[in-house]
N, C-alpha and C positions, 0 to 999 in steps of 0.2 A: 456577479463574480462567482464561481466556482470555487467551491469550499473542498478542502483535502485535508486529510488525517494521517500522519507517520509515524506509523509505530517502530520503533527502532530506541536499539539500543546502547548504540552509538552515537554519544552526544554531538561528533565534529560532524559524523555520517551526515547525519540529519541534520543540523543546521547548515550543512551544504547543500544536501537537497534542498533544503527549504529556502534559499536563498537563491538558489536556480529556477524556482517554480515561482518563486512571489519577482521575481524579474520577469517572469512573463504575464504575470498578472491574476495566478491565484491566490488566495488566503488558505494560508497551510496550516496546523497547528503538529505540533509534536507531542510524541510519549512516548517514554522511554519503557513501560511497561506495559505487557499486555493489560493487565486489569485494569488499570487507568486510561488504557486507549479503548479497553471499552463502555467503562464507564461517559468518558468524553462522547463516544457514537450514540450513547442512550442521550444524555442531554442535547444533541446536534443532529443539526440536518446534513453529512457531508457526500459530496458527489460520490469522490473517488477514497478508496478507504489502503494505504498505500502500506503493508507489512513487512516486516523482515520476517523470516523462518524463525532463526535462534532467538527465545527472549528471553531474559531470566525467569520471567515467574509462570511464563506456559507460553505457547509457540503462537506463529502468527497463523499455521493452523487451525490451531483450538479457536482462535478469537471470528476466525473466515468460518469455522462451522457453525459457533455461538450466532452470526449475527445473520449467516446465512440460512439459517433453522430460524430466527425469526421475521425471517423476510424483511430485514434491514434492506431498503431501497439503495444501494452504491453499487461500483463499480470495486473490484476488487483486485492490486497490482502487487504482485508479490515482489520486492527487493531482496536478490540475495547470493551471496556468494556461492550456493553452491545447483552446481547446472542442474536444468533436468530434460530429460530428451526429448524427442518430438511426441514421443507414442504418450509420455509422463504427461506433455502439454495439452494432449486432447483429453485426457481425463480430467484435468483441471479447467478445460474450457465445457466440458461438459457438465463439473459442479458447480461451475457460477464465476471461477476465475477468468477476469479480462483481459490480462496480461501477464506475464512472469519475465520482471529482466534482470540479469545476472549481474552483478559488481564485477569489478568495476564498469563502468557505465558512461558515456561521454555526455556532457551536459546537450545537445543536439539531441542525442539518441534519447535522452527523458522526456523531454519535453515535446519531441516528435511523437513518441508510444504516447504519451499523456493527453494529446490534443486527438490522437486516432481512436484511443477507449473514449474519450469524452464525445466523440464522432461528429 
């Protein structure tokens, strides 16, 4: 089973994602802060490591550089209301980012991108 992390700060956010994804059969866990979602990645082994931008206590940036500087082994999918262009998405696929999809989101459309990073 495919283990997944969402950091998010949005408690209905994320326990709808997270009940979209464990319908199709992964084990999801949640945090609503960054420093506790990275803490949770240092204890765990998770595939895919699933961020929103805005967090209160430091972004889902800082947390994608933090674990991407120590060669934390995921795949990294950025959740988040605000767009970013094509040109923005090749520099995020060239730092390690495996996806980035925009809010709102259709539950088809997650779980399609989720199974296509998973490859």
């Amino acid at each position: 089973m495919k283990k997944i992390l969402y950091v998010e700060d949005h408690i209905d956010t994320a326990e709808a994602v997270k009940q979209m994804l464990e319908d199709e059969g992964y084990y999801v866990e949640i945090s609503s802060r960054g420093g506790d979602g990275l803490k949770k990645a240092h204890e765990n082994k998770f595939d895919i490591i699933l961020l929103d931008v805005m967090l209160p206590d430091m972004s889902g940036w800082d947390i994608f550089k933090t674990l991407n500087t120590e060669k934390y082994n995921a795949k990294y999918v950025f959740l988040s209301v605000i767009p970013v262009s094509t040109e923005r998405m090749k520099e995020f696929r060239k730092a390690g980012v495996s996806d980035y999809i925009t809010k709102p989101f259709s539950k088809a459309d997650l779980v399609e991108r989720i199974k296509k990073v998973l490859g």
